[in-house]
N, C-alpha and C positions, 0 to 999 in steps of 0.2 A: 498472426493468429496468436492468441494468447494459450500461455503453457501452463500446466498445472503439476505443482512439486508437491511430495506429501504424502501425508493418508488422513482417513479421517478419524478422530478420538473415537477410541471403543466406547460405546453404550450414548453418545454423544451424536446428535446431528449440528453443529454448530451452524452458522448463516457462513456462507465462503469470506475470504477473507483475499481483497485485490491490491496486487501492488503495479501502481504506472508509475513508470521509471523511463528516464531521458537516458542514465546511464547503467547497461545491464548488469555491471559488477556490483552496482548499488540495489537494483529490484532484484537479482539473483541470491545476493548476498542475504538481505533481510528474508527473504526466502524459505533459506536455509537456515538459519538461524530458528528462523519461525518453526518448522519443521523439526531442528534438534532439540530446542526447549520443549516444544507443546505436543510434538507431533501430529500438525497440522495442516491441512491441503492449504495453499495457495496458487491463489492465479496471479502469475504474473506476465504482463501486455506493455509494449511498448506507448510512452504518452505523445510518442511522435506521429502515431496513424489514430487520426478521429474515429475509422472505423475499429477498429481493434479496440480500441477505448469504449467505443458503443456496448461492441459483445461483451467486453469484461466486464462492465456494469450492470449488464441483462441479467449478471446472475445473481441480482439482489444480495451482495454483497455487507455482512454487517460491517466491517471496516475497508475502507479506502486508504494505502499506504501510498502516496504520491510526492514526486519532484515535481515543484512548479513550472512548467515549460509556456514557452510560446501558445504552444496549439491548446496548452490544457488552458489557458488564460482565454481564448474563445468558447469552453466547455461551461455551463452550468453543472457543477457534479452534484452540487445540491438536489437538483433535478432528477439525474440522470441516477441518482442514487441516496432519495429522499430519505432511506429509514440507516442508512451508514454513520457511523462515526468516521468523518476525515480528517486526515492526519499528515502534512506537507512536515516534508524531509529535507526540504530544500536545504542548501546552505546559504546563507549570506555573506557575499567575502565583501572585506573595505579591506581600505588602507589605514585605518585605527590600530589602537595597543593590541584590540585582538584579532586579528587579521579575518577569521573563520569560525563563524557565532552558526548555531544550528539553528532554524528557524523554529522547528517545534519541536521534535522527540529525540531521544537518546533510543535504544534499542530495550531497556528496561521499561522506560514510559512505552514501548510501542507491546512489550509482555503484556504489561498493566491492561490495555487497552483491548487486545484481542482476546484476555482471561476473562475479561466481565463481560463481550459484548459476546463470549459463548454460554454464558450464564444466565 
């Protein structure tokens, strides 16, 4: 069942803001973080349960924070969350000069993103 950290900005109805996460030190973390910058509600759902992934999408969410998983690779999120900005956190590991390249955001790009999509 997906959980909710947070509160919501005073004078503010923002659209929620969801984080699916393979690993929960990483959807907790960004969470929190989200929380100490903006002081904003998030939900965060594990991306390992379809359903859980369904309901936290239900809540028309303006951003989608997610790790690329298996299961989420059979999900259309596009779909499931047509008006979202998505934003995969995954990482990329090789065996190159940089071992562990981020696939999209830093946690600054992820301020950026949840600042304007409450605006």
């Amino acid at each position: 069942m997906p959980s909710r950290l947070g509160r919501a900005v005073a004078n503010k109805t923002p659209r929620p803001v969801v984080i699916l996460y393979e690993h929960a030190l990483l959807g907790e973390g960004i969470a929190k973080y989200l929380l100490a910058q903006l002081g904003i509600e998030v939900t965060v759902a594990s991306a390992l349960d379809p359903q859980t992934v369904s309901s936290a999408l239900a809540l028309g969410p303006g951003v989608v924070i997610f790790e690329l998983t298996e299961s989420l690779r059979r999900v259309d999120l596009t779909t499931l969350a047509p008006r979202a900005v998505l934003m995969d956190v995954s990482t990329i590991v090789t065996r190159g000069p940089a071992p562990c390249t981020p696939a999209a955001a830093g946690l600054q790009t992820i301020l950026q993103v949840v600042r304007s999509s409450s605006g």
